[in-house]
PDB file of N, CA, C and O in Angstrom, chain B, residues numbered from 101:
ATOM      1  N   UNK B 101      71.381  33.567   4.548  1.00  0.00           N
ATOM      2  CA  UNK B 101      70.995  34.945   4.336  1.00  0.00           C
ATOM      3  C   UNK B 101      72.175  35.825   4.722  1.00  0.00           C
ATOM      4  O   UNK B 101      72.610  35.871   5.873  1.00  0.00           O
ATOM      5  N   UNK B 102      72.694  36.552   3.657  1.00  0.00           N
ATOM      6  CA  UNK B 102      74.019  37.033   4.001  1.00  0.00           C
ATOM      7  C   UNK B 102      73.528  38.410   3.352  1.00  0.00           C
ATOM      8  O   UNK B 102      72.927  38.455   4.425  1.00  0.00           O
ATOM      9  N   UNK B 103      73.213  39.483   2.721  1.00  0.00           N
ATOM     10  CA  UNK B 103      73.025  40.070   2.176  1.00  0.00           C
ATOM     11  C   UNK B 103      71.929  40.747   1.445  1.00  0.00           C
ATOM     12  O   UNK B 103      71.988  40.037   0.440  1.00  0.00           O
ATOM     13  N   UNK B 104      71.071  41.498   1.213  1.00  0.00           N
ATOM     14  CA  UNK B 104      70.296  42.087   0.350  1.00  0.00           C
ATOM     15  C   UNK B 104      69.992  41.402  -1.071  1.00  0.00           C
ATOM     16  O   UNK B 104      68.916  41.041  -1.548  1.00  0.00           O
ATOM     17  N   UNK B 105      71.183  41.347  -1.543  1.00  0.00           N
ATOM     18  CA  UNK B 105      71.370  40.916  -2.958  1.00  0.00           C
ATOM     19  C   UNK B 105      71.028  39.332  -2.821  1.00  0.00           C
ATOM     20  O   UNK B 105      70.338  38.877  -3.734  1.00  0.00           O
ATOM     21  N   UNK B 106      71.499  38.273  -1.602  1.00  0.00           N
ATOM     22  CA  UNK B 106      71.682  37.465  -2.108  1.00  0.00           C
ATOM     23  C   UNK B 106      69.967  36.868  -1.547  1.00  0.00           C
ATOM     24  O   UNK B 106      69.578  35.728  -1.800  1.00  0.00           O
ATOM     25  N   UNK B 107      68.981  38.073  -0.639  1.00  0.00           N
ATOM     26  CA  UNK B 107      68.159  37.281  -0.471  1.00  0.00           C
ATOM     27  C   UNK B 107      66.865  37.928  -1.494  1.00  0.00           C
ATOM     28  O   UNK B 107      65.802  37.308  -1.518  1.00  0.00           O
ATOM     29  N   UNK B 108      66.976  38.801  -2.066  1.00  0.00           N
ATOM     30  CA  UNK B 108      66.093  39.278  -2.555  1.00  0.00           C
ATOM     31  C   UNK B 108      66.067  39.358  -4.249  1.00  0.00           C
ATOM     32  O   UNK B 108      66.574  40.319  -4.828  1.00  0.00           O
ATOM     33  N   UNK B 109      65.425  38.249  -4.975  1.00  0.00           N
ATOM     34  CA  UNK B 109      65.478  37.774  -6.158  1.00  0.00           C
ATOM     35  C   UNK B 109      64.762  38.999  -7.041  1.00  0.00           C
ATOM     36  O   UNK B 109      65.720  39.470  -7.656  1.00  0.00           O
ATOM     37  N   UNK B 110      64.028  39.470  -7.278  1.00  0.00           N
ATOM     38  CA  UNK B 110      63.138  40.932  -8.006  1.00  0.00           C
ATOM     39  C   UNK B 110      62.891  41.900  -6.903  1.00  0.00           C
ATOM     40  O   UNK B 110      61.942  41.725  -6.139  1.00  0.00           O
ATOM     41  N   UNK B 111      63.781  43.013  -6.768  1.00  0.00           N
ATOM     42  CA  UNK B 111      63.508  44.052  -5.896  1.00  0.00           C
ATOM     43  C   UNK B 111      62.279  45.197  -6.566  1.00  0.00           C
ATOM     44  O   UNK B 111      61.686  46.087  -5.955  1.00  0.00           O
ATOM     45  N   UNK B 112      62.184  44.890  -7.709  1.00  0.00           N
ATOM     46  CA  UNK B 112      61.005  46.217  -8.388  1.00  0.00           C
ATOM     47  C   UNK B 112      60.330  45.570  -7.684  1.00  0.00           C
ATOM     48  O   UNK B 112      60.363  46.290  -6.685  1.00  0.00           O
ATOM     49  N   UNK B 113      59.545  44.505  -7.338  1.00  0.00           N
ATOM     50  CA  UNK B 113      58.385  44.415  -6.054  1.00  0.00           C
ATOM     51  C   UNK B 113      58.609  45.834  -5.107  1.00  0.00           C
ATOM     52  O   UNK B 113      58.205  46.987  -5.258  1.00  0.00           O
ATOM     53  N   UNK B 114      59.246  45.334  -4.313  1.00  0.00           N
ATOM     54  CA  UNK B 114      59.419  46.258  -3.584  1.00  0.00           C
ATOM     55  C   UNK B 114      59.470  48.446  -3.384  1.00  0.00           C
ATOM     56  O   UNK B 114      60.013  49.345  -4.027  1.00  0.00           O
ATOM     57  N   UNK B 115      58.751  48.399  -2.391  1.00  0.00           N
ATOM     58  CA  UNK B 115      58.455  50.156  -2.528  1.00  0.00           C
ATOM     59  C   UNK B 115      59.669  50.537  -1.610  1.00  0.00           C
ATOM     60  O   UNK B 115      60.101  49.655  -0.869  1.00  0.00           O
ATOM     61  N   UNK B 116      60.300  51.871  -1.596  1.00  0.00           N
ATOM     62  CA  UNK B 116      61.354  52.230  -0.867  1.00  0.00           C
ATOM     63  C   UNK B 116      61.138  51.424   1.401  1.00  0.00           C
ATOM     64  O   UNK B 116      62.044  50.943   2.081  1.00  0.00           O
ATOM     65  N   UNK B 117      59.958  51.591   1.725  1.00  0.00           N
ATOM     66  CA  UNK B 117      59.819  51.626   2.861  1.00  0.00           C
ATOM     67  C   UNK B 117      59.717  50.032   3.187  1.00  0.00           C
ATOM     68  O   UNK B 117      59.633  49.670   4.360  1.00  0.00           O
ATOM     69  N   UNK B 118      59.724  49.149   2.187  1.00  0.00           N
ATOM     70  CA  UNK B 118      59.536  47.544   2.234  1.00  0.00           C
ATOM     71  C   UNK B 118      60.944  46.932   2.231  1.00  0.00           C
ATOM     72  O   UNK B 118      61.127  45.733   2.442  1.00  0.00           O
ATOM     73  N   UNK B 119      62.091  47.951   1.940  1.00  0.00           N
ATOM     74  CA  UNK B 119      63.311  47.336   2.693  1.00  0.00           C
ATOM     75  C   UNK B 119      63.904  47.416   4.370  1.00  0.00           C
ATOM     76  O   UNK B 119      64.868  46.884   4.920  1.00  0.00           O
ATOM     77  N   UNK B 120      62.611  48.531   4.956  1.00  0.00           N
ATOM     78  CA  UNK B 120      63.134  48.337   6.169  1.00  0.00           C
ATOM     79  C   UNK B 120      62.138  46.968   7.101  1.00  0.00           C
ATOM     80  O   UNK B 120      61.979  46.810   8.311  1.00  0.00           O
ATOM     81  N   UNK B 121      61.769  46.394   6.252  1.00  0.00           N
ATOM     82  CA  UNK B 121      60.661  44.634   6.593  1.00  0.00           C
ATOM     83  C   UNK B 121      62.124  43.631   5.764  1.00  0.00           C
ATOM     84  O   UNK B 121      62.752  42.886   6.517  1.00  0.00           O
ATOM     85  N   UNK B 122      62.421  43.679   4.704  1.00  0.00           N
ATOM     86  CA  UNK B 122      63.195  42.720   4.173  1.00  0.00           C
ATOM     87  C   UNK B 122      64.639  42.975   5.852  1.00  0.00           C
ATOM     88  O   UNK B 122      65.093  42.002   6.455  1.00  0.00           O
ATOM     89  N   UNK B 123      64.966  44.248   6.145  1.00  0.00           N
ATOM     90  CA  UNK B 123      66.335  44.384   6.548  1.00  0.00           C
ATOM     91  C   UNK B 123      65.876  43.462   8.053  1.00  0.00           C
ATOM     92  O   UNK B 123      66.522  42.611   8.662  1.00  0.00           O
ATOM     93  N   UNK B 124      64.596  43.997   8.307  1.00  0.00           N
ATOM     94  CA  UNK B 124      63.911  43.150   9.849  1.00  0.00           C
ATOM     95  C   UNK B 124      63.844  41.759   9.801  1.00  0.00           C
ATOM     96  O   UNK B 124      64.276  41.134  10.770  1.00  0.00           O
ATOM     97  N   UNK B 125      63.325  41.093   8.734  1.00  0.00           N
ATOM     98  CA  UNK B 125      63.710  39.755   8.359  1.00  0.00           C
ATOM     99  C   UNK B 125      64.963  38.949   8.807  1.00  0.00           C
ATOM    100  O   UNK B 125      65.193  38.056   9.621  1.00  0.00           O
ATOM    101  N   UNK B 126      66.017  40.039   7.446  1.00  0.00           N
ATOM    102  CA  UNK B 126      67.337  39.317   7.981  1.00  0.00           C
ATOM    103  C   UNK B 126      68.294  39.242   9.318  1.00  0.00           C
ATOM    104  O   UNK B 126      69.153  38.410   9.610  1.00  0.00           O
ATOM    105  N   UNK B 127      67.691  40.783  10.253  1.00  0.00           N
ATOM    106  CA  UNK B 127      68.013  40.677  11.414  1.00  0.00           C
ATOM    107  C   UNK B 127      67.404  39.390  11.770  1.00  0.00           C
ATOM    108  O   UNK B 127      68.285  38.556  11.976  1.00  0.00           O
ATOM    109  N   UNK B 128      66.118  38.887  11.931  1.00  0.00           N
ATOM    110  CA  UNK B 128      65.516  38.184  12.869  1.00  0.00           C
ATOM    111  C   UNK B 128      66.196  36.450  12.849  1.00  0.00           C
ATOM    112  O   UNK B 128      66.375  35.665  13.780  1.00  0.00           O
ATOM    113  N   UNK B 129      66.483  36.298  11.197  1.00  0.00           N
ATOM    114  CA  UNK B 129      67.181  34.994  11.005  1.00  0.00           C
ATOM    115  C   UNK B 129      68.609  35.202  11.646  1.00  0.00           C
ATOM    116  O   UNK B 129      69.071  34.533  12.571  1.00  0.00           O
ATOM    117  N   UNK B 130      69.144  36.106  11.079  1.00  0.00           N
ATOM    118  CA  UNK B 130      71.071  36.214  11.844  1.00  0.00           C
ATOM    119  C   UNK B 130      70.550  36.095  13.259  1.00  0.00           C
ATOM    120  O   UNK B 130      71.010  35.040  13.696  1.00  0.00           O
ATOM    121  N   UNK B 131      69.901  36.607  14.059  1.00  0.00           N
ATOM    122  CA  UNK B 131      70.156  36.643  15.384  1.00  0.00           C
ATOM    123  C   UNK B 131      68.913  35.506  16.138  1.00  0.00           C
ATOM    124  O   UNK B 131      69.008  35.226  17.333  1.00  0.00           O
ATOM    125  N   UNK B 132      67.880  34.978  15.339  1.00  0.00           N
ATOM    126  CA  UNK B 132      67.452  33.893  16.180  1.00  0.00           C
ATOM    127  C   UNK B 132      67.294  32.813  15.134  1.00  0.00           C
ATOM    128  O   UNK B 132      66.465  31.959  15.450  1.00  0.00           O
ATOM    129  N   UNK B 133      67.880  32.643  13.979  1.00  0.00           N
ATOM    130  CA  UNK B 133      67.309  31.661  13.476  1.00  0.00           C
ATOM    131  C   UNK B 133      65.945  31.438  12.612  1.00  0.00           C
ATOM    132  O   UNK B 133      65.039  32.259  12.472  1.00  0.00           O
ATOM    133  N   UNK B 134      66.004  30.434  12.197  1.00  0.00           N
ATOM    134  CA  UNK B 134      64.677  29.872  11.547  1.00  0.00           C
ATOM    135  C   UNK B 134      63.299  30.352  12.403  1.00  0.00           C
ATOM    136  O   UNK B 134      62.707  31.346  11.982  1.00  0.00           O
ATOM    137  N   UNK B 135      62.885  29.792  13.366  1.00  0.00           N
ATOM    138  CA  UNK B 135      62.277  29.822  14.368  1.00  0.00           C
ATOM    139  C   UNK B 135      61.709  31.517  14.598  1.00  0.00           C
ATOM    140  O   UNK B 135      60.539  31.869  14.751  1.00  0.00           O
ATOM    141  N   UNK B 136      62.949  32.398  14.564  1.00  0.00           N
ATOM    142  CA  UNK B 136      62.670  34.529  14.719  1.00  0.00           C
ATOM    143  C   UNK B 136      62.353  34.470  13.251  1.00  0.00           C
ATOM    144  O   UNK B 136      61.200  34.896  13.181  1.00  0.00           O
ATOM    145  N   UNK B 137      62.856  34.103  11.782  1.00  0.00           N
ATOM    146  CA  UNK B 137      62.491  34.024  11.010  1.00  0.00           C
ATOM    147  C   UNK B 137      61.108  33.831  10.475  1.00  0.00           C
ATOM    148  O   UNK B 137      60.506  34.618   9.744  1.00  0.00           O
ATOM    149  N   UNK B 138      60.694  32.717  10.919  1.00  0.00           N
ATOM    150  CA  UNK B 138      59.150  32.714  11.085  1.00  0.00           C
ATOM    151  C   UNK B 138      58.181  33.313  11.429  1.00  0.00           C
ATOM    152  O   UNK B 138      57.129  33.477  10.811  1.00  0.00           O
ATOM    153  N   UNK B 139      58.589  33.808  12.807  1.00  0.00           N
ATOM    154  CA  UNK B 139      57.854  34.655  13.654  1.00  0.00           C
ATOM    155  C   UNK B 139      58.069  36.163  13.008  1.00  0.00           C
ATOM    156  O   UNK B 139      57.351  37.053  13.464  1.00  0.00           O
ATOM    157  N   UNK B 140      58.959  36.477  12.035  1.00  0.00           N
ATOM    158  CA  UNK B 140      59.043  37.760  11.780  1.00  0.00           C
ATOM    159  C   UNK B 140      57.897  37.946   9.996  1.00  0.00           C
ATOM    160  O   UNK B 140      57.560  39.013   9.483  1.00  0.00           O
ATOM    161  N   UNK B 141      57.648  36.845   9.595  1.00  0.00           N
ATOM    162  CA  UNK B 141      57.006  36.665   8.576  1.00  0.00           C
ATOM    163  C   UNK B 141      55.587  36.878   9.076  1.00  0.00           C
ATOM    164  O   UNK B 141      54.800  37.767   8.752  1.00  0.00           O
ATOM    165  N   UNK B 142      55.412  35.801   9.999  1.00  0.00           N
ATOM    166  CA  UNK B 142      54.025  35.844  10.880  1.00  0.00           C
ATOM    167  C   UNK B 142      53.650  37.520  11.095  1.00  0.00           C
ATOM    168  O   UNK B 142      52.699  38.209  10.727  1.00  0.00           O
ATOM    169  N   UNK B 143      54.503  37.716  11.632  1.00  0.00           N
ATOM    170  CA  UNK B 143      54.051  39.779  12.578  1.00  0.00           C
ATOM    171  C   UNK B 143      54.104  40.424  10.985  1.00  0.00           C
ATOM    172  O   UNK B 143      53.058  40.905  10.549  1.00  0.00           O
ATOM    173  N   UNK B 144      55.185  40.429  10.226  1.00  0.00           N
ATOM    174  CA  UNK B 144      54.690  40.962   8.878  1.00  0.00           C
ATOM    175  C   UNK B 144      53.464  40.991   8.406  1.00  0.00           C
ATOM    176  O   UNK B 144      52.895  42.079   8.495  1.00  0.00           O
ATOM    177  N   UNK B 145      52.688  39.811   7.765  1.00  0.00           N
ATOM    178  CA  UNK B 145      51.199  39.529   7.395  1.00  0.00           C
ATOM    179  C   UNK B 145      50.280  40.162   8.194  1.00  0.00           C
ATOM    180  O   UNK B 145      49.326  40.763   7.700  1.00  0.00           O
ATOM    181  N   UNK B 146      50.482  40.087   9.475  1.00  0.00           N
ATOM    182  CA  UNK B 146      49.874  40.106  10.417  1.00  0.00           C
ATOM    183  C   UNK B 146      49.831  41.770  10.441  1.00  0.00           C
ATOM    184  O   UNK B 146      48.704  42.264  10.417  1.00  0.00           O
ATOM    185  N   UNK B 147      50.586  42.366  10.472  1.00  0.00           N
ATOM    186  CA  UNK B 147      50.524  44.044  10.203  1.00  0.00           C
ATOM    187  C   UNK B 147      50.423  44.261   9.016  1.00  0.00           C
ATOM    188  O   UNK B 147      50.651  45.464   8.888  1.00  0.00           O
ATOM    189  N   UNK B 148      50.225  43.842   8.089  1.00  0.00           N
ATOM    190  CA  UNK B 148      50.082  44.264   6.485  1.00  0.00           C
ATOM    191  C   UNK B 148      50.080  43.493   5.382  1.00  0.00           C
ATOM    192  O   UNK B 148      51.090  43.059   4.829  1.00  0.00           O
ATOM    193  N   UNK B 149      49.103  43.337   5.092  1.00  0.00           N
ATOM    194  CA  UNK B 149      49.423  41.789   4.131  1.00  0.00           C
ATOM    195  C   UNK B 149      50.119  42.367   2.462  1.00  0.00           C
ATOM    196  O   UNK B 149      50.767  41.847   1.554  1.00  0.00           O
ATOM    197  N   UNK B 150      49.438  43.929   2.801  1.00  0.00           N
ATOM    198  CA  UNK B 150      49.845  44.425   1.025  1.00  0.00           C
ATOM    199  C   UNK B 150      51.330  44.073   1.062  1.00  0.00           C
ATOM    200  O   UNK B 150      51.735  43.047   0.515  1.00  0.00           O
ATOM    201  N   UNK B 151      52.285  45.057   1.810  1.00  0.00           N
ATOM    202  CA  UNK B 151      53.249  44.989   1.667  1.00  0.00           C
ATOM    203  C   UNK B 151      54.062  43.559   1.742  1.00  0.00           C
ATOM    204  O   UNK B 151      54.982  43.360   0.948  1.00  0.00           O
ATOM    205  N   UNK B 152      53.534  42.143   3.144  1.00  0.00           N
ATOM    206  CA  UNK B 152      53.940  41.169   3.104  1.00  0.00           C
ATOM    207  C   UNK B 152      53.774  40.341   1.632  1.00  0.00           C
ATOM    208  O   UNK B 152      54.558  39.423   1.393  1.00  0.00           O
ATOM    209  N   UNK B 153      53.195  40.541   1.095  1.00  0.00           N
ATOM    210  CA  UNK B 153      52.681  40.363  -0.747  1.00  0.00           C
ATOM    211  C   UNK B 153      53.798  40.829  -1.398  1.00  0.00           C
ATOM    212  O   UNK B 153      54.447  39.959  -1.979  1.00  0.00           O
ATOM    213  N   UNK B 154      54.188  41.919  -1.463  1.00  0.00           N
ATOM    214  CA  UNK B 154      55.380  42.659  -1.878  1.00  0.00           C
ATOM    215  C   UNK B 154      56.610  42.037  -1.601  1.00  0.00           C
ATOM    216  O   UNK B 154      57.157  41.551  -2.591  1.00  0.00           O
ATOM    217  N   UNK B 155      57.253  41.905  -0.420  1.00  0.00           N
ATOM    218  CA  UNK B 155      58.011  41.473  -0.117  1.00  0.00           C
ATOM    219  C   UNK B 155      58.220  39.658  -0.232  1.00  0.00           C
ATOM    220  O   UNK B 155      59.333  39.242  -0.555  1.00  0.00           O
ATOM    221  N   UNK B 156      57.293  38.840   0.001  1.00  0.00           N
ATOM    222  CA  UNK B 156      56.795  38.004  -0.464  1.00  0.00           C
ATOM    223  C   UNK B 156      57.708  37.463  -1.993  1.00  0.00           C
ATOM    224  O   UNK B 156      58.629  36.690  -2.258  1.00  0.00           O
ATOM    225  N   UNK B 157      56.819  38.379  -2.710  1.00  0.00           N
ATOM    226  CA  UNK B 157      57.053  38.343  -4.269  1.00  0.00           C
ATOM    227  C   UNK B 157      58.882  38.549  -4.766  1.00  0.00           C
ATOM    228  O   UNK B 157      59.529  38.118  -5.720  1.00  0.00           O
ATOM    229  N   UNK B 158      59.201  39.337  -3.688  1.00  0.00           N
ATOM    230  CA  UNK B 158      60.661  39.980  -4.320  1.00  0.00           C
ATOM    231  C   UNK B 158      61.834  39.206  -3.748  1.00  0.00           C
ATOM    232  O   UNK B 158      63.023  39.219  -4.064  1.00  0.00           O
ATOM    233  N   UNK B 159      60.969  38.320  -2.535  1.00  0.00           N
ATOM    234  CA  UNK B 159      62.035  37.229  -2.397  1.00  0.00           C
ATOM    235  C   UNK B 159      61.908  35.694  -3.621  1.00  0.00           C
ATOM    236  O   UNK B 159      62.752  34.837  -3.882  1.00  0.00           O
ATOM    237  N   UNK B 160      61.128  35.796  -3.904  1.00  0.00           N
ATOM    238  CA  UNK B 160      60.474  34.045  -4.576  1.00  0.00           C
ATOM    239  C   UNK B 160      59.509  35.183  -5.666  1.00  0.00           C
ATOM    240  O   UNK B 160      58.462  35.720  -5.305  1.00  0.00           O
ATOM    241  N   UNK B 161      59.986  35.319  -6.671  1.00  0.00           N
ATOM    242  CA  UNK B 161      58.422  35.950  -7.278  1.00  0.00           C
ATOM    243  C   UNK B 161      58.255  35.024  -7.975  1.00  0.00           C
ATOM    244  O   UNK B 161      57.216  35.263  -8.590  1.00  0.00           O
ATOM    245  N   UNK B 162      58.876  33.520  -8.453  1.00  0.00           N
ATOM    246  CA  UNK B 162      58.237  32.399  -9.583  1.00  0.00           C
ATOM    247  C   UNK B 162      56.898  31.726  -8.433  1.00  0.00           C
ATOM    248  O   UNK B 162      55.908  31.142  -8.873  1.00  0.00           O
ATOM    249  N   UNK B 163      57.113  31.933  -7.148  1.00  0.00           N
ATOM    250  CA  UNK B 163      55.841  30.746  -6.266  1.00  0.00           C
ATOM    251  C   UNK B 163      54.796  31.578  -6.589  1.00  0.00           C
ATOM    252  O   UNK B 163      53.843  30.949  -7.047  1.00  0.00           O
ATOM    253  N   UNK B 164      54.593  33.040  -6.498  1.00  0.00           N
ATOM    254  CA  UNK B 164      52.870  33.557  -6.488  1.00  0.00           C
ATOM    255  C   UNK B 164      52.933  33.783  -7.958  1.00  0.00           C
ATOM    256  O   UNK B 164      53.126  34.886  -8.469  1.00  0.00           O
ATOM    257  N   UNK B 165      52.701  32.312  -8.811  1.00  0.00           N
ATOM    258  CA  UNK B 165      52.491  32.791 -10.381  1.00  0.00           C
ATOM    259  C   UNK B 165      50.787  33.973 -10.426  1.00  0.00           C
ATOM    260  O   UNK B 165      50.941  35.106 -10.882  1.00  0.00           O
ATOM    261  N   UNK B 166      50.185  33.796 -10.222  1.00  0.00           N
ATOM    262  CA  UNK B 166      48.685  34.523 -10.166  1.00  0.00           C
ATOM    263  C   UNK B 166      48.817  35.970  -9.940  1.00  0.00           C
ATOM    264  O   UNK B 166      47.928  36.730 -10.325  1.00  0.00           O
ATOM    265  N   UNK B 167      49.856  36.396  -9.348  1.00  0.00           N
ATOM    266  CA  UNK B 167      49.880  37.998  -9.105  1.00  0.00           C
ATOM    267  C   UNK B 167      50.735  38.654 -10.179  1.00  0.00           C
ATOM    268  O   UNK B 167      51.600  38.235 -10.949  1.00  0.00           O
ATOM    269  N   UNK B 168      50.251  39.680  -9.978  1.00  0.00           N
ATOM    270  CA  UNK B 168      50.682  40.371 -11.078  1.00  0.00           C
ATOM    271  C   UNK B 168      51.348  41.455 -10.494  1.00  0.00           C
ATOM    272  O   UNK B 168      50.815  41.713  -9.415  1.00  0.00           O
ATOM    273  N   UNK B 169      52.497  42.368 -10.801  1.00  0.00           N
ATOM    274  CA  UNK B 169      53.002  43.514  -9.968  1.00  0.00           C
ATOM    275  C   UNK B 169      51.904  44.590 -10.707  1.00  0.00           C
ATOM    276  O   UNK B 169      51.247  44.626 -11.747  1.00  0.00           O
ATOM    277  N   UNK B 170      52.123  45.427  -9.526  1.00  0.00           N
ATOM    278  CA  UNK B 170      50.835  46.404  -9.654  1.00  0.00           C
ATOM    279  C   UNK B 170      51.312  47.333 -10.739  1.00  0.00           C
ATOM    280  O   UNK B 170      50.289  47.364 -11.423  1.00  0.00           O
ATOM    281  N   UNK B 171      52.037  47.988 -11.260  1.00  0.00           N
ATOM    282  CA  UNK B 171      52.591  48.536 -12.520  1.00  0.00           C
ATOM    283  C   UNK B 171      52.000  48.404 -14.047  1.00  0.00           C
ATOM    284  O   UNK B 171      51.898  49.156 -15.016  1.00  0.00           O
ATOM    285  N   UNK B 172      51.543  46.546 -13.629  1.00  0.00           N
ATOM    286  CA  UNK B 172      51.266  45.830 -14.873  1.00  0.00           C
ATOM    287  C   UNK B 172      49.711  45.477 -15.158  1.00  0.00           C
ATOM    288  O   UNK B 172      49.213  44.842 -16.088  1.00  0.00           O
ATOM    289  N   UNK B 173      49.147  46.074 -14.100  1.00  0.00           N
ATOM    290  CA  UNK B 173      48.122  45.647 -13.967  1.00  0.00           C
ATOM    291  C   UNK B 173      47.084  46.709 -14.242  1.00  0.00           C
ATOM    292  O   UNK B 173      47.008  47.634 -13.433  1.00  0.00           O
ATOM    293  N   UNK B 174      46.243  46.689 -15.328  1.00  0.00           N
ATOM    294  CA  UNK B 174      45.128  46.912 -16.153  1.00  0.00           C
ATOM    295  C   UNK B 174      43.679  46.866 -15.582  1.00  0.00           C
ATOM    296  O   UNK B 174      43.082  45.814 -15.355  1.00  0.00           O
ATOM    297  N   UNK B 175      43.089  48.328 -15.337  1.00  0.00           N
ATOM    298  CA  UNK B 175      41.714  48.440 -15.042  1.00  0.00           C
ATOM    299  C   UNK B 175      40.931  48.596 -16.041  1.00  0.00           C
ATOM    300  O   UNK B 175      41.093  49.520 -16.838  1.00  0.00           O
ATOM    301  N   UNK B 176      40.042  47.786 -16.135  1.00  0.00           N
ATOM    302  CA  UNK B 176      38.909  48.869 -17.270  1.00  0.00           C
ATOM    303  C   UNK B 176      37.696  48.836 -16.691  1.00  0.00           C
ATOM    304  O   UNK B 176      37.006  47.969 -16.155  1.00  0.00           O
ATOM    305  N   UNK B 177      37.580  50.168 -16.961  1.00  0.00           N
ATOM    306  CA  UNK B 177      35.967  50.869 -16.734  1.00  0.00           C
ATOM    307  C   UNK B 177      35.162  50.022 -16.856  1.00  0.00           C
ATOM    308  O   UNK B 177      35.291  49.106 -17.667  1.00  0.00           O
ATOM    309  N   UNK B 178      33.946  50.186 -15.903  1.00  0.00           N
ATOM    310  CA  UNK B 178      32.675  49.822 -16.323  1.00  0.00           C
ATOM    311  C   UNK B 178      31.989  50.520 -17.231  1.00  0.00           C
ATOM    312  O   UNK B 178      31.865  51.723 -17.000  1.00  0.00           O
ATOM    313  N   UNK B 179      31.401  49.985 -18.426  1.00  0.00           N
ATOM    314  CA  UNK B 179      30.357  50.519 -18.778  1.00  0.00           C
ATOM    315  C   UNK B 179      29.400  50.563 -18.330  1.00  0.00           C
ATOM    316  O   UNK B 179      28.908  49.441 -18.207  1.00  0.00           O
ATOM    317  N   UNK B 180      28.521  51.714 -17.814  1.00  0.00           N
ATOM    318  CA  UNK B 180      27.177  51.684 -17.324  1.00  0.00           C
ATOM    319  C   UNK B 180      26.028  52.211 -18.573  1.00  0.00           C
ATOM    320  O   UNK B 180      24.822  52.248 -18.327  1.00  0.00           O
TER     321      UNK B 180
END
């Protein structure tokens, strides 16, 4: 993990305030490793799963094939 670019594969996931979770990430690996890495994923979910979804997606978006980015995604009314 060296960079923004080189860890984050689709940034349109991402909302302006979900790079300061990606930038906490890469602190946590540069300075403890795999191990702070983990634990910084864990406290992510753990405070927010929307955004950990987000971020999630914009590192790896081919693993959550089932989601859809919210942009793309289609409501329709009920008929009552």
């Amino acid at each position: 993990m060296t960079d923004d670019e080189d860890l984050v594969e689709d940034p349109s996931w991402l909302k302006d305030h979900d790079w300061i979770e990606v930038n906490k990430l890469r602190r946590a690996y540069e300075d403890g490793g795999e191990d702070a890495l983990v634990k910084a994923w864990g406290d992510l979910y753990r405070k927010d799963l929307d955004q950990f979804t987000r971020v999630a997606c914009a590192f790896d978006p081919g693993h959550i094939g089932a989601l859809k980015k919210p942009s793309k995604m289609r409501v329709t009314p009920l008929k009552i």
